[in-house]
VEXVEXBA-637641 format. One record per residue (C-alpha): x, z, y; residue in three letters. Coordinates in pm, whole numbers, plus 32768, in hexadecimal, padded with zeros to 4 digits. Layout:
XZYALA
...
END
This chain:
2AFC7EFB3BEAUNK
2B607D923C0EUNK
2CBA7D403C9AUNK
2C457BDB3CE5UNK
2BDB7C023E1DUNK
2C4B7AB23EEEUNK
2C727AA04068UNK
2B4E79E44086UNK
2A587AD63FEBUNK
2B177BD740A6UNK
2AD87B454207UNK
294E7B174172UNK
29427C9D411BUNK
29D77D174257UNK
28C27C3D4335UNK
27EF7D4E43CDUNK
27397CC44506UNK
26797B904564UNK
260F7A4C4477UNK
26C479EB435DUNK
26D078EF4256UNK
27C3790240EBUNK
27B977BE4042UNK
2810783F3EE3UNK
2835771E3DD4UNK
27FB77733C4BUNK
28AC78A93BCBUNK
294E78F63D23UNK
28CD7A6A3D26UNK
27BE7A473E32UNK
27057B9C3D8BUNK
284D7C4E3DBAUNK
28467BD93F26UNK
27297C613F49UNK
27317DAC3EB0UNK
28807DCE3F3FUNK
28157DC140BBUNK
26CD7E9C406BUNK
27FB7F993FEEUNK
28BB7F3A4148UNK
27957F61423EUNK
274080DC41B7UNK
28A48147415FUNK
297680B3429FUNK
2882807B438CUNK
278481764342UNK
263D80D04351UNK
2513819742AEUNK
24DE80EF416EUNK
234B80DC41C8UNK
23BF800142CDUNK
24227F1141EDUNK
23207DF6411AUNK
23CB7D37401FUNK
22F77C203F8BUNK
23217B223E78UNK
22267A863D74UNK
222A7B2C3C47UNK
21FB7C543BBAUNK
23447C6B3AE8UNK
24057BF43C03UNK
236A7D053CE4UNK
23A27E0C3BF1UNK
25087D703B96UNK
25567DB33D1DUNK
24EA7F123D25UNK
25797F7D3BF4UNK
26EF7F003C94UNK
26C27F6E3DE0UNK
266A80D23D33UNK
27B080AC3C7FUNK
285980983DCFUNK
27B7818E3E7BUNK
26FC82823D8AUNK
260C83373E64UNK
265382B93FA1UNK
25A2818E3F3DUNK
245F826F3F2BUNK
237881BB3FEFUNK
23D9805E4008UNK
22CD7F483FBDUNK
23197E353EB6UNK
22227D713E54UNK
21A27C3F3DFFUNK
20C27B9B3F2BUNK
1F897B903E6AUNK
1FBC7D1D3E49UNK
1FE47D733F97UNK
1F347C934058UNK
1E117D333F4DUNK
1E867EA03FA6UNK
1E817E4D413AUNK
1D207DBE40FCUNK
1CA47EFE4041UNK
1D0C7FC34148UNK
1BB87F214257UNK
1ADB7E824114UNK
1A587F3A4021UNK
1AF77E6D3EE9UNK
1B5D7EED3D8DUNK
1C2A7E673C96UNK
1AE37DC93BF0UNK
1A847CF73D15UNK
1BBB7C243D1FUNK
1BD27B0B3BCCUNK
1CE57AC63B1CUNK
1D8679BF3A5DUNK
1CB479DF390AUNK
1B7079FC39F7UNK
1BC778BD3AB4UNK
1BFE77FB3985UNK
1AAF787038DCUNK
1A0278093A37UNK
1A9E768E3A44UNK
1A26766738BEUNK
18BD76EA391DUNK
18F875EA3A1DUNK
195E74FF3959UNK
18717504381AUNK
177075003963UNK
17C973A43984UNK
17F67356384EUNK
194372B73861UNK
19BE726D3714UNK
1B2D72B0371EUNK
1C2E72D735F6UNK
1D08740B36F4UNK
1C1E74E83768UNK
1D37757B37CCUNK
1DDF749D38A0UNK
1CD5742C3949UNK
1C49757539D5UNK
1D9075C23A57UNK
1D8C74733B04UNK
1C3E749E3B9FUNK
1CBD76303C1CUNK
1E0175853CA1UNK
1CEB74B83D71UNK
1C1075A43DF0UNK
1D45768F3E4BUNK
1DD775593F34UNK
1C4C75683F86UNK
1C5676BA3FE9UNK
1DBE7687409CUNK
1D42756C419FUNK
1E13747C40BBUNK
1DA77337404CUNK
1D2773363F01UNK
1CEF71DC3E4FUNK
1B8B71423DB9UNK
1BA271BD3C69UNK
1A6971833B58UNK
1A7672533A45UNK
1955716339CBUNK
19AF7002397AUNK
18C36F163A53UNK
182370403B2EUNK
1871708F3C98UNK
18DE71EF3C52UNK
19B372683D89UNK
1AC273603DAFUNK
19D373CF3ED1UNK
18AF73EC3DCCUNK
193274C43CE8UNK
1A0575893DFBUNK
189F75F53E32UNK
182576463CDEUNK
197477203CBBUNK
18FF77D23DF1UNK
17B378043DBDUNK
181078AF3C2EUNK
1915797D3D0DUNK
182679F53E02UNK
172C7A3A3D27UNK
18017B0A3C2AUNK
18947BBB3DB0UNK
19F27B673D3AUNK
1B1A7ACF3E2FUNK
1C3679EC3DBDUNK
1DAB7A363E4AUNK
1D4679093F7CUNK
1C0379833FC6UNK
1CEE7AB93FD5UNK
1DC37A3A40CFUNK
1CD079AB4186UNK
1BFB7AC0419FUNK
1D577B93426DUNK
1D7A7A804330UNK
1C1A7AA8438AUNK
1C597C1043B3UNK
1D8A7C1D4478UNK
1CF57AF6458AUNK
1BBB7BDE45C3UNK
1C5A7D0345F5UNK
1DB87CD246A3UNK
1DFE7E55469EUNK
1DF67E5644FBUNK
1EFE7D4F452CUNK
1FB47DE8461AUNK
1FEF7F3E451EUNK
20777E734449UNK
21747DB944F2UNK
21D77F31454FUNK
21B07FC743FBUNK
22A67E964350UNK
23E57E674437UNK
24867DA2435DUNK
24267CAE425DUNK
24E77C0B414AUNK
24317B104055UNK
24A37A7C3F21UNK
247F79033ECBUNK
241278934004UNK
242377483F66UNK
229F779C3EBBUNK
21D477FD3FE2UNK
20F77734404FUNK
206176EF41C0UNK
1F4577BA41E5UNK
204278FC4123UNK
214578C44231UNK
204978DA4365UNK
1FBE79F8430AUNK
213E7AB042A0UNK
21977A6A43F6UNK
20417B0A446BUNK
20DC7C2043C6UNK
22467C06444DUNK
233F7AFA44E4UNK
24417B89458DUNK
250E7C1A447DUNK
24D47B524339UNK
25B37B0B4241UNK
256879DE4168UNK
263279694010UNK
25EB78343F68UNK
266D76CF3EF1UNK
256975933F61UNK
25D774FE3E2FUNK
254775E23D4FUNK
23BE75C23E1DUNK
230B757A3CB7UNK
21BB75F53D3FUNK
214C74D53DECUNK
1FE874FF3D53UNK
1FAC763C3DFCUNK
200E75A63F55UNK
217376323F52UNK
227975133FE1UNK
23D974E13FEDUNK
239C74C54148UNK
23437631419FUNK
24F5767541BFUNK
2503756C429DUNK
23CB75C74397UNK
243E775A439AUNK
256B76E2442EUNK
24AC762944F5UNK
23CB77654578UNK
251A7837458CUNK
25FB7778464BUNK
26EC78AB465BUNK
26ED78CB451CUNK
284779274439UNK
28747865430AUNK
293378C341ECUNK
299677FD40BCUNK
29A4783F3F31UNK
2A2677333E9AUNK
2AE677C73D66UNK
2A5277B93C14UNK
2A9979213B3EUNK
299F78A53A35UNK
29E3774739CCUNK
2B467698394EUNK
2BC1758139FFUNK
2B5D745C394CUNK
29E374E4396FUNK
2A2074F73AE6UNK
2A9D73C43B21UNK
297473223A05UNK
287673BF3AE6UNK
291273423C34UNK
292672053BCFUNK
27B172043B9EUNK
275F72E93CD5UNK
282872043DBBUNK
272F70C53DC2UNK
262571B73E76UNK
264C717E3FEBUNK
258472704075UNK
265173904044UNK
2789747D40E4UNK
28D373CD407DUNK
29AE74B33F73UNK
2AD874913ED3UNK
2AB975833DCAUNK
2BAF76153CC5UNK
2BC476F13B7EUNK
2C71780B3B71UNK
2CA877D53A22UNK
2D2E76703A10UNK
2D4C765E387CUNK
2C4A75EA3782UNK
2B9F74BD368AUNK
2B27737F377FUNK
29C6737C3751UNK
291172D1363CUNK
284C71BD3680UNK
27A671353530UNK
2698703A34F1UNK
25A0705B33B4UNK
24D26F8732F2UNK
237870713315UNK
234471DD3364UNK
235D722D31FBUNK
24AA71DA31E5UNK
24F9726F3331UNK
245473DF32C5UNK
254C7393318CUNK
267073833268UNK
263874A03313UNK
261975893206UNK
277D74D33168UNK
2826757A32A4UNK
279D76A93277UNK
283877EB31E2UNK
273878B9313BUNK
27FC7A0D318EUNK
27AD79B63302UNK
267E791E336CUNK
265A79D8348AUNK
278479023515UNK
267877F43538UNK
2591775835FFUNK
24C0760135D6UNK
24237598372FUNK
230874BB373FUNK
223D73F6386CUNK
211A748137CCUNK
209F75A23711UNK
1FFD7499361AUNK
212E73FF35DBUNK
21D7758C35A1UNK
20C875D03490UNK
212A74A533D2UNK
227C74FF33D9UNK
21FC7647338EUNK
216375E8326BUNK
22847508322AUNK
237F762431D6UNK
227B771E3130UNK
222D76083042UNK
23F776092FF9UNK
23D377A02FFCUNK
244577C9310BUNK
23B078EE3209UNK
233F787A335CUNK
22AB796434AAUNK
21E4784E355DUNK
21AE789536C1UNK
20BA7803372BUNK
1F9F78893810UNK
1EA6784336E8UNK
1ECC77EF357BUNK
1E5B768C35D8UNK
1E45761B34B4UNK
1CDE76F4349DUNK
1C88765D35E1UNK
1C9674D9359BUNK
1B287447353CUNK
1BA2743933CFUNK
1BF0759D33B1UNK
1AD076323476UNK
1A0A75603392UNK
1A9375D43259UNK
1A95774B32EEUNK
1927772E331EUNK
190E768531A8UNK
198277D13126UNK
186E788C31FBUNK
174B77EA3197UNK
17D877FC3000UNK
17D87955301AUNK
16A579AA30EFUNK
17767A00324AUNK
170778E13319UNK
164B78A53436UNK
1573779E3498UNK
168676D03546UNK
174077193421UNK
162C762D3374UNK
1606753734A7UNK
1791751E349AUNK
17AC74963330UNK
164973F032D8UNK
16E772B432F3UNK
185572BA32D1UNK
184D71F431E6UNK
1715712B3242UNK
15CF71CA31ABUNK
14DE712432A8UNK
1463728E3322UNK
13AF72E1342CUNK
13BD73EA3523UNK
124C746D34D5UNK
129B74BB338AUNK
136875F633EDUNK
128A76363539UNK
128877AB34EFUNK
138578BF352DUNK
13D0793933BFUNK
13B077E5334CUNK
141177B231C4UNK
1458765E30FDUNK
131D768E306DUNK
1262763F31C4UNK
12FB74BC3199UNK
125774CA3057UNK
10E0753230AAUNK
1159745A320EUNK
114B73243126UNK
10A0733E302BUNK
0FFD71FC2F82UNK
112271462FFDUNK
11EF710B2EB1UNK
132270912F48UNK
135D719C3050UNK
12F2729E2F82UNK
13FC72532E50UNK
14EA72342F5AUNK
14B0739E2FCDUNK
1488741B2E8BUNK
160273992E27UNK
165F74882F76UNK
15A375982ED4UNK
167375682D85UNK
179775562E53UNK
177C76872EE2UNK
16F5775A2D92UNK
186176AD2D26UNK
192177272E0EUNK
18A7789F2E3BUNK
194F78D32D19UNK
1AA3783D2D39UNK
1BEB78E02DD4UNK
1BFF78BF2F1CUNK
1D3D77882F3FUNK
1C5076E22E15UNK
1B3A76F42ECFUNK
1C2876332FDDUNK
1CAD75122F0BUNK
1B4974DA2E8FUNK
1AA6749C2FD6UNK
1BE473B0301FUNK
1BC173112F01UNK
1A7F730B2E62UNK
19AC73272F9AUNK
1A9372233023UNK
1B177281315EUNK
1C437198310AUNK
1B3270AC3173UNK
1A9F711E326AUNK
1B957186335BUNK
1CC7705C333EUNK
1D78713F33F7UNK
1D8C72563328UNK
1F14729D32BFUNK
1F2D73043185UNK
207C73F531E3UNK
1F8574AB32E2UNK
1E9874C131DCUNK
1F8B757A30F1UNK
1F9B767B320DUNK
1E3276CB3210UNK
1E3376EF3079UNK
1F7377AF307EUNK
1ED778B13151UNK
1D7078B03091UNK
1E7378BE2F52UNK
1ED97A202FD5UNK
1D757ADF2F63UNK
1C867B112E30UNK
1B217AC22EF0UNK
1AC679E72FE5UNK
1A5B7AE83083UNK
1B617BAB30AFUNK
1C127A253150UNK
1AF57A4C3236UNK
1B0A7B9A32A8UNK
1C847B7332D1UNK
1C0F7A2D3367UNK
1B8B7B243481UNK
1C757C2D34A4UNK
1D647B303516UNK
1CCB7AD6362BUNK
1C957C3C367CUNK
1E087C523655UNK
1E767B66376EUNK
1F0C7C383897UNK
1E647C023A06UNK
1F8C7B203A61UNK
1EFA7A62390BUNK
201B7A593872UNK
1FEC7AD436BFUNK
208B7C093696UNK
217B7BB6355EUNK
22A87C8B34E4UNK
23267BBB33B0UNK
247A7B3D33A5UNK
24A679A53373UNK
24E078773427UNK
244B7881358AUNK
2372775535C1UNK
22C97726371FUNK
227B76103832UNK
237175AD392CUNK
22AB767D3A5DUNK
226177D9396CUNK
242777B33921UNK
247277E33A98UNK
251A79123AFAUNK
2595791F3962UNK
26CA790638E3UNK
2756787B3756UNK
287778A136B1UNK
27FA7714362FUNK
270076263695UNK
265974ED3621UNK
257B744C3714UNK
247F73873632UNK
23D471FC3663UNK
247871AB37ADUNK
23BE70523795UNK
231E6F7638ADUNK
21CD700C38A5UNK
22267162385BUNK
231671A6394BUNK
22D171173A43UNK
2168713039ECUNK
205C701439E0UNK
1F8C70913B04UNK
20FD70973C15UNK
20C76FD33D17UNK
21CA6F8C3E37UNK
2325701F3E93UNK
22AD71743EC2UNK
21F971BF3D83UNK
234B70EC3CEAUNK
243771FB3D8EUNK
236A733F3D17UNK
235672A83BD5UNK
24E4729A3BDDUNK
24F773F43C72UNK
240F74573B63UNK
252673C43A59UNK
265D744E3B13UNK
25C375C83B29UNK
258475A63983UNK
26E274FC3970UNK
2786761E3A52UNK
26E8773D395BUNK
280876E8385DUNK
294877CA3849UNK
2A1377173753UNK
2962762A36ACUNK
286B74F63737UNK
27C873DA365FUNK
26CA72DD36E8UNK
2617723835CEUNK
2507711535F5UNK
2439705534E4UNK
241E6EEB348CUNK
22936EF2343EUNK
216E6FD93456UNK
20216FA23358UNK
20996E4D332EUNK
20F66DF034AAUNK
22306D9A354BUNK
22F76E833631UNK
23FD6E48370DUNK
25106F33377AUNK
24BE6FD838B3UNK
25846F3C3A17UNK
262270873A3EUNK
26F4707938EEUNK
27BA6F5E3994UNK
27C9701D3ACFUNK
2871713239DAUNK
294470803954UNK
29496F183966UNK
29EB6ECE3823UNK
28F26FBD374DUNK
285A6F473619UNK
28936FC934A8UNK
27976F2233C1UNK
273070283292UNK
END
């Protein structure tokens, strides 16, 4: 048991009636808080533990919260609901619909719908990725009564947000599966038609406690309070609100103190995780946002290295850098945060290319999801007879083989269709037949030689300029792993079988941790290097305005704040050829912060 316990988390734990908010800054021990007063309410003031919903917004944070508050109390805790709000708005909804498990989508499913989507349109994109997760940020905002901007996924069409909202819905309906927001939407539905559901529930939870409040999001909060308003318990900080593209503001603090004008406020402003020189590095930077709650905070450990800020000439020399600070015996130590999970896998590939091991978290292994890698995955099918017809459609002309769509108009389409397709027509046809030979090639090659030849001979360094060849090592290094490419393949599929329903890969292997700056919240690292903080990058291209500037500086200050001992910022010089500058915020760190490499 901790014998940390300050007199401001006490005075939080022994809160038992009415509103309340704790504004708990980085490492300030807001799940202690928590877990603490859950122990409180059922040990000294003996409220039923069923009378008691604790809700927060993941899984491991939800289980992380039971598992304490059953260290407190050991079977008195039997009872007690902790959960994430996606899981029990799901179980109240069970309860009057008759919904199972398979009727609601998850992350892997969503993704796989937006590509559909997308190939639909035929946007050609280089992140498949990235840009489905744009376009399900958009229809989520959609879905939340927020705006959501004119995006086209096609260059020179009039695509809408609103357009393809509606092809998303349609593929949902007609597959009878729900998202989490038409989950929400569907209690709030539920709880206006029939007041007296409601009303059991406001009886059944008494008291409510919710972990970072900071995330939820308008149309989440109205329908909590449906739930219960009288005593909640909220714990947050504003300036860690990261989740702007799923509606959640920095503002939501502000307007429950609003709604809750009696409201008791209580104040966590002492860092147990980070030394002092990361503190004051992040304040620095947190302190130009000016929507936000005031704090003066302070480390409890005041020691430790100032924070590294270092300038390199490209992100070669950068991945080289990191791996010189590195201690073999310890990678676990480490973490390498990213504004993208694009940039991650090339610093992925970066350090398995130096030997060194790597756990990549990212919601996919993107770099099978950009156009060059689905392209080469489907390469591999339609060598060794696994393909399907959009397999062929896919890669007829990448590169250019002046194909047409007819030739494959079949399901079970072959090569040899293009063939009989055009025959007579020398040109075409010798074109096709160096694809055939191409293929006959490669059905007989390892799998990662297989790889380099379609990069190489079938010239994909062409095709694609955008193509990095230290993401491209990543693909081959994986294909390098088997005997068959077939055996890549079915791998290929098992790991998407192997994703867990928050879509997160399930991966036990010890090595540096290597994630994006919104998948490290909630994390802590012994050591941290925060990776390209360039104009452009972070902030990204596509920030517009002061808001969009201050999440993208929250977004920097949460990664910062994940450090325990040691911090480096890095940025690059050039990228493919193009100059970079340092991001604003690096002067806003420290103003006099440049070490050339």
């Amino acid at each position: 048991m901790r014998d940390l316990t300050s007199s401001h988390q006490l005075a939080a734990i022994d809160h038992k009636d009415g509103p309340a908010m704790v504004i708990a800054g980085p490492g300030s021990g807001k799940t202690y808080v928590i877990t603490r007063r859950f122990a409180r309410l059922v040990d000294t003031h003996g409220i039923d533990p069923p009378d008691i919903l604790t809700l927060t917004f993941t899984n491991a944070a939800a289980k992380e919260m039971r598992d304490r508050a059953y260290a407190f109390l050991g079977n008195k805790a039997r009872g007690s609901t902790f959960g994430t709000f996606h899981s029990v708005f799901y179980s109240i909804l069970k309860e009057h619909f008759r919904l199972s498990p398979e009727n609601i989508i998850d992350s892997r499913q969503k993704y796989m719908i937006m590509c559909d989507i997308i190939r639909e349109l035929k946007a050609d994109t280089c992140d498949m990725a990235s840009l489905a997760d744009e376009l399900l940020s958009g229809i989520s905002r959609i879905k939340n009564g927020l705006n959501a901007s004119f995006f086209s996924p096609v260059s020179g069409s009039d695509v809408t947000m609103d357009r393809i909202y509606e092809m998303y819905d349609r593929k949902l309906t007609a597959a009878r599966l729900l998202d989490f927001d038409d989950m929400i939407l569907k209690l709030k539905k539920l709880f206006l038609k029939y007041p007296e559901i409601q009303e059991r529930y406001r009886k059944r939870y008494r008291y409510i406690q919710v972990d970072e409040f900071q995330d939820i999001n308008p149309l989440q909060y109205e329908v909590l309070r449906m739930i219960g308003d009288d005593n909640i318990f909220v714990v947050g900080d504003d300036d860690q609100s990261i989740y702007g593209f799923r509606g959640a503001t920095s503002g939501m603090m502000k307007e429950f103190l609003k709604d809750h004008t009696d409201c008791a406020l209580y104040k966590l402003y002492t860092n147990h995780r980070c030394t002092g020189s990361i503190v004051r590095s992040s304040q620095n930077l947190i302190s130009h946002n000016m929507d936000r709650f005031y704090k003066e905070l302070a480390a409890f450990d005041d020691t430790g290295e100032e924070v590294e800020i270092r300038c390199f000439s490209g992100r070669k020399d950068e991945i080289k850098g990191i791996a010189e600070k590195m201690d073999m015996d310890r990678l676990d130590d480490y973490a390498i945060l990213s504004r993208t999970n694009r940039i991650g896998s090339i610093m992925a590939a970066g350090l398995m290319d130096l030997g060194i091991r790597v756990k990549h978290k990212g919601r996919r292994n993107d770099i099978y999801h950009t156009s060059t890698g689905e392209d080469i995955i489907a390469y591999l099918k339609v060598a060794c007879d696994m393909h399907s017809r959009e397999d062929l459609l896919r890669i007829m002309n990448r590169p250019e083989r002046y194909i047409d769509r007819e030739a494959f108009a079949k399901e079970g389409a072959v090569l040899g269709d293009a063939l009989m397709y055009y025959r007579g027509d020398r040109q075409r046809t010798a074109s096709i037949a160096k694809w055939i030979s191409d293929m006959k090639m490669i059905s007989h090659m390892r799998p990662g030689t297989a790889v380099k030849y379609l990069i190489g001979v079938v010239g994909y360094k062409e095709i694609d300029k955008r193509w990095d060849p230290l993401a491209a090592s990543c693909l081959m290094k994986s294909a390098e792993r088997f005997l068959t490419i077939k055996e890549f393949l079915l791998y290929m599929e098992n790991e998407e079988e192997r994703m867990d329903r928050s879509g997160e890969k399930i991966d036990d292997e010890t090595g540096v941790s290597i994630m994006s700056l919104h998948a490290s919240k909630g994390l802590e690292f012994r050591e941290v290097f925060i990776v390209d903080v360039n104009e452009g990058i972070i902030p990204g291209r596509r920030v517009m305005g002061d808001t969009d500037i201050e999440e993208e500086r929250r977004l920097l200050y949460v990664g910062m704040t994940r450090a325990c001992k040691k911090l480096h910022i890095y940025y690059i010089e050039e990228e493919h050829g193009k100059r970079l500058i340092p991001s604003v915020f690096i002067s806003e760190i420290h103003p006099l912060s440049s070490k050339k490499v």
